[in-house]
C-alpha positions in Angstrom: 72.1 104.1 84.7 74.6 102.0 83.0 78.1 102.8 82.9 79.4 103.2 79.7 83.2 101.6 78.4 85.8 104.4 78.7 89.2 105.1 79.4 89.2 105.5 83.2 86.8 103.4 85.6 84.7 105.2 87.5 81.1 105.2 89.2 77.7 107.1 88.6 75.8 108.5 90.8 72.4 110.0 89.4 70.4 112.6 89.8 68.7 112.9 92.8 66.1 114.9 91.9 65.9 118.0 89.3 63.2 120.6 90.2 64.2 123.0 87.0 65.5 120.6 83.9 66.9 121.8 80.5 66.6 120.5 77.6 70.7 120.0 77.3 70.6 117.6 80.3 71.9 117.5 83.6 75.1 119.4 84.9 77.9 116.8 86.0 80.2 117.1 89.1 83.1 114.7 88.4 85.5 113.9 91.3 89.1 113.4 91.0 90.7 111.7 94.0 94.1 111.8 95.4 97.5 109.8 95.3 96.7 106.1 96.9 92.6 106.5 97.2 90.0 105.4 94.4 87.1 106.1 92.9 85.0 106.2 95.6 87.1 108.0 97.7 85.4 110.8 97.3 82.0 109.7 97.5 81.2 110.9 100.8 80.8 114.4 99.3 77.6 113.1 97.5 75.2 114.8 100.4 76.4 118.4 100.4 76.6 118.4 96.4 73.9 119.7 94.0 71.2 116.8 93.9 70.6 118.4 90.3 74.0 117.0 88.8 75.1 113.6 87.9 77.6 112.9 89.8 81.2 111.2 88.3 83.7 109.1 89.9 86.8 108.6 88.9 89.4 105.8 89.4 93.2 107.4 88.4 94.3 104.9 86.0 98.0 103.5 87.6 98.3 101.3 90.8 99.7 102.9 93.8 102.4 100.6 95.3 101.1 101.2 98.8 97.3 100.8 98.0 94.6 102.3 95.5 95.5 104.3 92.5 97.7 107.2 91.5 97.3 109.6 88.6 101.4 109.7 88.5 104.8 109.2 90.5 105.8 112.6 91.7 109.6 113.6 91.2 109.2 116.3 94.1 106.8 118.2 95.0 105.0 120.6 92.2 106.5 118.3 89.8 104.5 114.6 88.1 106.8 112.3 86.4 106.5 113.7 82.6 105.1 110.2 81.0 103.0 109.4 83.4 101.1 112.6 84.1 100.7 112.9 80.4 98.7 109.4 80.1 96.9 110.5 82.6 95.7 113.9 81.2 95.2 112.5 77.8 93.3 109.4 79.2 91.4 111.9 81.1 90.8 114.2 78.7 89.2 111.0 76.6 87.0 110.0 79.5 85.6 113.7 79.7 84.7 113.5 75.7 82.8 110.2 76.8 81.3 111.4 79.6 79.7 114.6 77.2 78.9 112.6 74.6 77.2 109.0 76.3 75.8 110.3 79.8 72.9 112.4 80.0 74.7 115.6 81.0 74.8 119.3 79.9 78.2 119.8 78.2 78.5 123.1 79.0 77.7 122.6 82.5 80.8 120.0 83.3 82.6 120.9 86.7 85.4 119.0 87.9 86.5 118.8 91.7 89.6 117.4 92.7 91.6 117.1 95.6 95.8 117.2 95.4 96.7 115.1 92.5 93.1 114.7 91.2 92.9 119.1 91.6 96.3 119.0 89.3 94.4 117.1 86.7 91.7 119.3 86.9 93.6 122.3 86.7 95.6 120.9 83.2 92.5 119.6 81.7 90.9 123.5 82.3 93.8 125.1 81.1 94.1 123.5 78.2 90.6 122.3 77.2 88.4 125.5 78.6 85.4 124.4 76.2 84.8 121.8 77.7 85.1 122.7 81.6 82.6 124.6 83.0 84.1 125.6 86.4 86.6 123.6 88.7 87.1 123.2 92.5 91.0 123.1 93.4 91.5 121.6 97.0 94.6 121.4 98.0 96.7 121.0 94.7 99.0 122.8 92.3 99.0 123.9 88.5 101.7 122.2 86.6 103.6 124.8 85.1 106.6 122.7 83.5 104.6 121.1 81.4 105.0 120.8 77.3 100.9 121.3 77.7 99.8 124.4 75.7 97.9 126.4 79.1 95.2 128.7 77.2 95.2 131.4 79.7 93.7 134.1 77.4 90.2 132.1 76.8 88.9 131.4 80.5 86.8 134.1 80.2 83.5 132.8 82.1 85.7 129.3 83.5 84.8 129.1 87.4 88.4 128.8 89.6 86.9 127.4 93.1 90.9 127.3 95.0 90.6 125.6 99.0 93.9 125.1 100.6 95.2 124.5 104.2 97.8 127.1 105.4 98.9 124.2 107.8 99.3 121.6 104.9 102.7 119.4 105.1 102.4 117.7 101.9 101.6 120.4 99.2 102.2 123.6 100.9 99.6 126.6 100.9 102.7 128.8 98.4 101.3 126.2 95.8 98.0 127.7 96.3 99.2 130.7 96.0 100.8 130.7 93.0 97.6 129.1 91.5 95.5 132.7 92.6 98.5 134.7 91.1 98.7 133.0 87.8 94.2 133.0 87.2 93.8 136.4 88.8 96.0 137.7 86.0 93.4 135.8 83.1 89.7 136.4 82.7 88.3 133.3 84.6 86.1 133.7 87.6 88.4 133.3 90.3 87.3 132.5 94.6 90.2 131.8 96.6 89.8 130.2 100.0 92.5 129.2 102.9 91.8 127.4 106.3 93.2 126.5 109.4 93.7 122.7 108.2 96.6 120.1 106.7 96.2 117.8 103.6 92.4 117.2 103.8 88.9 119.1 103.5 87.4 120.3 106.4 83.2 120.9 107.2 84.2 124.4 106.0 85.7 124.0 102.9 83.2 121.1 101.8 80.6 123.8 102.8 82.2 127.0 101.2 82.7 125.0 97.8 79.4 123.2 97.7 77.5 126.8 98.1 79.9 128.1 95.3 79.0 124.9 92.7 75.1 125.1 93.4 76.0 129.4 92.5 77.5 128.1 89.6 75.0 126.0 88.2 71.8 127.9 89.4 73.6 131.1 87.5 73.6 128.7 83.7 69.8 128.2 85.0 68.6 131.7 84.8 
């Protein structure tokens, strides 16, 4: 499949096989790396996701002084640098429109998975675009609340919330994650919450619990 011209570089991975098509196309799974990784950082998810879906990659769009990319500089922690982080949603939110409207895919069956930064991109592009995201797997990030982004918490009715987070994380503590589940469980969205024993990474369980929770997702929009 040929990769069309947007306004983030990023890889496709196709479908591997689809026992139970529709009409609308595939469901896509994009993937949103962290701070200093790249597009194919994530890649090694590929086997435990639904061979239904196309599957995204995504590059974040500024250089990383110490190797690979960055969605933004961070201030602190819980807190992007304003400018940067909103280029980066708004280029994001582009390359979503893209992906709808050139790939192959179901557009109401678009599920973003990020991990740290790439799950605080996923969180602001749900919160304020709900249309267009079907459900979203949050591992080990944050929703950026000081943000002049209008969040549309009264219409996630039927948006998936899939939250993983380490209680033993040093970089972006487990409160973060915490405050995420506090903040959805008081809207309409669909909301699973999940903590291991783990720091600042995934673990077989958590790649586990949240591929079984995507292929729920999906198989439910094929009933």
């Amino acid at each position: 499949m040929q990769t069309i011209k947007s306004t983030l570089i990023h890889t496709i991975v196709p479908v591997q096989r689809d026992l139970n098509p529709t009409k609308a196309g595939s469901p896509a799974i994009i993937l949103l790396h962290g701070r200093g990784a790249h597009e194919e950082d994530l890649l090694g998810l590929q086997p435990y996701l639904d061979p239904n879906a196309l599957l995204v990659v995504v590059r974040a769009p500024l250089s990383f002084p110490y190797g690979g990319y960055t969605w933004y500089e961070t201030l602190h922690i819980g807190t992007p640098e304003p400018a940067q982080f909103a280029e980066s949603y708004e280029r994001l939110v582009q390359f979503l429109e893209d992906v709808r409207k050139h790939y192959p895919v179901d557009p109401n069956r678009i599920i973003l998975l990020g991990f740290s930064m790439g799950a605080v991109m996923a969180y602001a592009c749900a919160l304020t675009k709900p249309e267009m995201i079907h459900s979203v797997v949050a591992h080990s990030g944050y929703i950026f609340e000081d943000t002049a982004l209008a969040f549309r918490w009264k219409d996630l009715k039927g948006t998936g919330f899939f939250i993983a987070h380490g209680t033993e994380d040093p970089i972006i503590g487990v409160e973060f994650a915490r405050r995420a589940r506090m903040l959805l469980s008081e809207t309409d969205a669909e909301l699973v919450y999940k903590e291991y024993l783990i720091p600042h990474s995934m673990s077989e369980e958590s790649v586990s619990d949240l591929s079984q929770w995507i292929r729920k997702r999906v198989d439910i929009e094929r009933m």
